[in-house]
SEMIRO-205259 format. One line per 10 residues: number of its first residue (from 1); their letters; for each residue x, y, z negated of C-alpha. Coordinates in Angstrom, 3 decimals, decimal comma, padded with zeros to 6 digits. Example, Ala and Ser with C-alpha at 12.3 -4.5 7.8 and 13.67 -1.06 7.14 Angstrom:
% SEMIRO-205259
1) AS) 012,300:-004,500:-007,800; 013,670:-001,060:-007,140
% end
This chain:
% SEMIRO-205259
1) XXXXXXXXXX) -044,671:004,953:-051,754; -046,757:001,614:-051,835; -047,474:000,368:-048,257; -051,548:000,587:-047,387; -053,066:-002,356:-046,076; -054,394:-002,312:-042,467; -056,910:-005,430:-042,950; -057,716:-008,570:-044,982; -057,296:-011,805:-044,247; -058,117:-015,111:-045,558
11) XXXXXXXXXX) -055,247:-018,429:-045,436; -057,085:-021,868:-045,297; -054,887:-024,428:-046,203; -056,984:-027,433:-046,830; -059,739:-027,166:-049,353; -057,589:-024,058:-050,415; -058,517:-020,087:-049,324; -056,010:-017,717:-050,626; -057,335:-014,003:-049,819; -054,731:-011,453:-048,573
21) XXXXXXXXXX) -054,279:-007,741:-047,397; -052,418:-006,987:-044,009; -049,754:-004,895:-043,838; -047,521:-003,530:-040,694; -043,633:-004,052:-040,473; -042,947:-001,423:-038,594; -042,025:002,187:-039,361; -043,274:005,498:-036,897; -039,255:005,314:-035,297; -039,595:009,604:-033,836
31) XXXXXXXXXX) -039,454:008,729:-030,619; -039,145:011,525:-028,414; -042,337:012,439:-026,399; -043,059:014,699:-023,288; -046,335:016,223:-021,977; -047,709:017,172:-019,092; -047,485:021,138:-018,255; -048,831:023,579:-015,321; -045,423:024,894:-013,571; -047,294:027,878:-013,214
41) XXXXXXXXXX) -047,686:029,189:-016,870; -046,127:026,021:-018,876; -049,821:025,025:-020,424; -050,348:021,712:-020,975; -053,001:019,484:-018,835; -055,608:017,297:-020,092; -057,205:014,207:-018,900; -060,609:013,906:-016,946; -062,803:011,129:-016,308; -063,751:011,519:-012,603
51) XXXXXXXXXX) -066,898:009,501:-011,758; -065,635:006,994:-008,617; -069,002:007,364:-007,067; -070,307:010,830:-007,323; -066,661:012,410:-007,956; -068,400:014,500:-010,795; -066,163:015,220:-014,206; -067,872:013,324:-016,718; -067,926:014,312:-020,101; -066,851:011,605:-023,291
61) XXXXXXXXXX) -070,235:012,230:-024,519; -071,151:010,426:-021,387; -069,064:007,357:-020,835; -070,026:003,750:-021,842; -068,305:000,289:-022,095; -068,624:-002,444:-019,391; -067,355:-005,680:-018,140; -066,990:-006,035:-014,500; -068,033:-009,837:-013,398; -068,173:-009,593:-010,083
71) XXXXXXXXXX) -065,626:-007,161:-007,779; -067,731:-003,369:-008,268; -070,257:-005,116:-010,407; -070,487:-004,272:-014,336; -072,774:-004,947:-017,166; -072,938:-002,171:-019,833; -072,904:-003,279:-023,087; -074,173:-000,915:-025,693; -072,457:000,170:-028,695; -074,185:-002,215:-030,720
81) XXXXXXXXXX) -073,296:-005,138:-028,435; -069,172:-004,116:-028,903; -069,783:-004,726:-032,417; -071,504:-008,015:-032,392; -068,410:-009,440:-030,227; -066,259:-008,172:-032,920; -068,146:-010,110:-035,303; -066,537:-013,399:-033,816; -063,897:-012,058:-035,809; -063,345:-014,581:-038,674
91) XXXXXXXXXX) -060,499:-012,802:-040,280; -059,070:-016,305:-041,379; -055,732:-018,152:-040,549; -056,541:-021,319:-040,285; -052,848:-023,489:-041,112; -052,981:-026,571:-038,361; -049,706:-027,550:-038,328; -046,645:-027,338:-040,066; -043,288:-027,371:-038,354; -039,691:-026,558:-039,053
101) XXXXXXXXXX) -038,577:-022,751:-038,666; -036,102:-023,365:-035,892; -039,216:-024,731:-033,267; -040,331:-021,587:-033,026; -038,302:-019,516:-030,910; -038,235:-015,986:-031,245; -038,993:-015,934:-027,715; -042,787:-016,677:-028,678; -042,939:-013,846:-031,209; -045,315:-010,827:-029,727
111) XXXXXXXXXX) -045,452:-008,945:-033,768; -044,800:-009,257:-036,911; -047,236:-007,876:-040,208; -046,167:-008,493:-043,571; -049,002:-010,514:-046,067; -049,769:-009,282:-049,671; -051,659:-011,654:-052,062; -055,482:-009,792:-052,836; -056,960:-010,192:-056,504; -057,471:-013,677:-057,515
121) XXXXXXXXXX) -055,340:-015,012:-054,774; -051,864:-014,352:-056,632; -051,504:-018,388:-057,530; -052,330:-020,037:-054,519; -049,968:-017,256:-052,582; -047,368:-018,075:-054,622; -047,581:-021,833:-054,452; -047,537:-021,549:-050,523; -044,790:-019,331:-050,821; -043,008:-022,023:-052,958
131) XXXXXXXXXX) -043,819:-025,134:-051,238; -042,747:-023,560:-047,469; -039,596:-022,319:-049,309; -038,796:-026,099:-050,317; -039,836:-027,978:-047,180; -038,632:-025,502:-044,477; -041,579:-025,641:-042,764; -043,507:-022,754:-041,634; -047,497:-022,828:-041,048; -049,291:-023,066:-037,468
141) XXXXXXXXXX) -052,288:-021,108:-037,203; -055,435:-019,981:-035,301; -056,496:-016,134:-036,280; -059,381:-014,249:-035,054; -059,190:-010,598:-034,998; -060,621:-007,751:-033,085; -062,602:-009,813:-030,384; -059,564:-012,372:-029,779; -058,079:-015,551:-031,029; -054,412:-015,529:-031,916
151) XXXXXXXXXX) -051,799:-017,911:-032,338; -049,599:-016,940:-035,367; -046,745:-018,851:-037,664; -046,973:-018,188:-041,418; -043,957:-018,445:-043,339; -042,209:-017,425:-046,473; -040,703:-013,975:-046,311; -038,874:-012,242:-049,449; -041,058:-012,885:-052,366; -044,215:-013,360:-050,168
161) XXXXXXXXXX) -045,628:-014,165:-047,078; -045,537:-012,907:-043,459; -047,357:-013,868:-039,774; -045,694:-013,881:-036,397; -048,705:-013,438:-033,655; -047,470:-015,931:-031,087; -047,711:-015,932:-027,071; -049,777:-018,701:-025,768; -047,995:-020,851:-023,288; -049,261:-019,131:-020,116
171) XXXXXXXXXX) -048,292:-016,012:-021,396; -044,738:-017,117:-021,325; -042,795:-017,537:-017,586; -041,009:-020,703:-017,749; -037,283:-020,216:-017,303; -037,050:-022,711:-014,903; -038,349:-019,917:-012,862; -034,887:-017,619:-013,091; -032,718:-018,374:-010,117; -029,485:-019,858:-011,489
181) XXXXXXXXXX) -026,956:-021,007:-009,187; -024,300:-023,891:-009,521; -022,436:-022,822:-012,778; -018,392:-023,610:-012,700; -016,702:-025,704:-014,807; -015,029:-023,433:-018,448; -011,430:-024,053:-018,821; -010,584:-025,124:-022,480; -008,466:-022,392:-022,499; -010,767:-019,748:-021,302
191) XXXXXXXXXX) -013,730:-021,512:-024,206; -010,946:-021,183:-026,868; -009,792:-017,845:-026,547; -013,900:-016,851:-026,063; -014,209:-018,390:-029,340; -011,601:-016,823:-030,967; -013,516:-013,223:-029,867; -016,653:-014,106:-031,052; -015,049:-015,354:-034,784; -012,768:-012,110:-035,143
201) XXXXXXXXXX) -016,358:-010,038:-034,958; -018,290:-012,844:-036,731; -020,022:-011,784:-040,033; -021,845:-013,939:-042,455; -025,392:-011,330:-042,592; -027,040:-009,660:-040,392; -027,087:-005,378:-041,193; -029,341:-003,941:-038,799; -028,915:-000,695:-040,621; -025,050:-000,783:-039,340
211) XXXXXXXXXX) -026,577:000,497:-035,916; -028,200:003,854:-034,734; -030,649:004,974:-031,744; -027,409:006,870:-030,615; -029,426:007,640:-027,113; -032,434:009,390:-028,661; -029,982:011,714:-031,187; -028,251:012,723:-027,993; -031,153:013,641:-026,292; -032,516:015,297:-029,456
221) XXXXXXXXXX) -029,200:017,282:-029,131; -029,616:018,068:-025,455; -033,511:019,228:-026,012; -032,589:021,609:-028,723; -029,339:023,073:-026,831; -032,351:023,478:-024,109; -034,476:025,285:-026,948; -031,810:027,552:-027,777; -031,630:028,900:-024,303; -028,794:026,756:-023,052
231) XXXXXXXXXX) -028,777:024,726:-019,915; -028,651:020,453:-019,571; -026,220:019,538:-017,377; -025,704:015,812:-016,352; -022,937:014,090:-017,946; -020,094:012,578:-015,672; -020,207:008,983:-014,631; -018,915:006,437:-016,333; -016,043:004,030:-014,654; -017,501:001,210:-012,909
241) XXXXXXXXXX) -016,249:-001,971:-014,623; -013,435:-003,362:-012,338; -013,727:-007,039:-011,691; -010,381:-008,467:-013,292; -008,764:-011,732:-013,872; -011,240:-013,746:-016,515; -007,931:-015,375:-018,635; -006,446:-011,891:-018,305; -009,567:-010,203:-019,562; -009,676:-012,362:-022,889
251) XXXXXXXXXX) -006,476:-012,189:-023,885; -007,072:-008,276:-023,695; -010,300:-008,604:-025,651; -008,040:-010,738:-028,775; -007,397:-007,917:-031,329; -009,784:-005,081:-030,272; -012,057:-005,595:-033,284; -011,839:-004,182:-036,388; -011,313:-007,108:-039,114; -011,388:-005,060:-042,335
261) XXXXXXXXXX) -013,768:-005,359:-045,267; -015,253:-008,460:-043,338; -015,951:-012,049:-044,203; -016,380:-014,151:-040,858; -019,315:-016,292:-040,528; -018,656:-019,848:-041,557; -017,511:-022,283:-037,713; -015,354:-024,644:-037,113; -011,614:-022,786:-036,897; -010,682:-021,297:-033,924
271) XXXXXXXXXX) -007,096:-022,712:-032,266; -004,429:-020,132:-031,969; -004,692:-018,486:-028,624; -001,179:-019,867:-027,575; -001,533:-023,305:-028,553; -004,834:-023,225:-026,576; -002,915:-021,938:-023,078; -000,143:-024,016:-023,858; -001,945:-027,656:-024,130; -002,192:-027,632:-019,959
281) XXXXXXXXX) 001,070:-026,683:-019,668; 002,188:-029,720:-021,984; 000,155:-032,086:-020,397; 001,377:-031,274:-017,057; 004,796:-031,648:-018,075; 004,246:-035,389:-020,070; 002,472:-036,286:-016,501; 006,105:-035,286:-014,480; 007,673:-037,692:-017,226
% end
């Protein structure tokens, strides 16, 4: 089934406007959902809007939008009013900048919405497409949209085109704010046999479809044992982790993955894990020499 657009948008890339539809990247994913019930005869509650002042329930019919300016003090602004600051809106991403794909970090990603060329644009979309494809460069943009100005990165996606809505920089805590204390110094030993780990469950592509919401099937299977008259019970506790030898630790980890049917991502090869805890050893012996 085709995917329905949730909006239009217009690129600006020089003297160039390329008109496009919007469309979301995300799927509903089922997650699981509780309400709100009376213990005495398991209805469910509703909301209320309670009136601060006059403790009255007020009705929807009732309510209006304001901004509060001062601390208690709003100005209403009428239905008509909401729209005109909507109309700021100019539904265009305006390219700035273009920089490589690796500056942006995912870190800065907020969302993600696919873009579809709209009629008459198909030439210029696919000439963006192109040209981003052969630079690898991805666009820098100002979007406004619902009341607000975005930050998003264009770039070529597929056969098309898709935006990243970007943080702004005070949106983003700095990480020289997380406490880190005085790091010690890796053995080489200790780095190679990590290294060896990571290669033996390296693969060259990412399948995201390799991994399940195992948490929310097991509670779907605990709600409907609970449907069928059955009773949830909480499961036992896990082991706590015991704090073991790091050396120790890795050369348990060597071997637990399993290698079949898999082609490891392309790095530098890994030294065998005895060579590796050997080269002290050999050193220390040249040095008694």
């Amino acid at each position: 089934m085709p995917a329905r657009s949730i909006g239009t948008a217009t690129i600006s890339f020089g003297l160039v406007s390329i008109p496009t539809k919007l469309y979301t990247t995300n799927e509903t994913a089922g997650d699981i959902h509780f309400n709100m019930l009376h213990d005495a005869d398991g209805a469910r509650l509703k909301q209320q809007y309670i009136c601060t002042k006059c403790n009255e329930v007020v009705d929807r019919d009732h309510t209006v939008k304001g901004y509060e300016h001062a601390k208690g003090q709003y100005v209403v602004l009428s239905a008509e009013e909401l729209k005109a600051l909507d109309a700021v809106a100019t539904q265009t991403i305006a390219l700035e900048e273009f920089v490589p794909a690796s500056a942006v970090d995912p870190l800065w990603i907020e969302k993600s919405y696919y873009l579809g060329p709209d009629k008459g644009g198909e030439r210029a979309y696919k000439l963006i497409h192109d040209a981003m494809l052969e630079t690898g460069l991805v666009g820098i943009a100002s979007y406004s949209a619902r009341g607000k100005q975005y930050i998003v990165a264009l770039r070529p996606f597929e056969s098309g085109l898709i935006i990243h809505q970007l943080r702004y920089a005070q949106e983003v805590k700095p990480w020289a704010e997380v406490p880190i204390p005085d790091l010690p110094e890796i053995k080489a030993a200790e780095l190679g046999l990590a290294k060896q780990i990571i290669q033996q469950i390296a693969h060259e592509t990412f399948s995201p479809e390799n991994y399940k919401d195992e948490v929310t099937e097991r509670m779907r299977e605990l709600i409907n044992k609970k449907v069928e008259g059955q009773e949830i019970t909480m499961a036992p506790e896990a082991p706590a982790g015991k704090v073991i030898d790091l050396m120790e630790a890795l050369k348990a980890s060597l071997g637990m993955a399993n290698t079949e049917d898999r082609k490891p991502a392309a790095a530098a090869p890994a030294k065998a894990a005895e060579e590796v805890e050997a080269a002290p050893k050999k050193k220390a012996a040249s040095k008694k020499k």
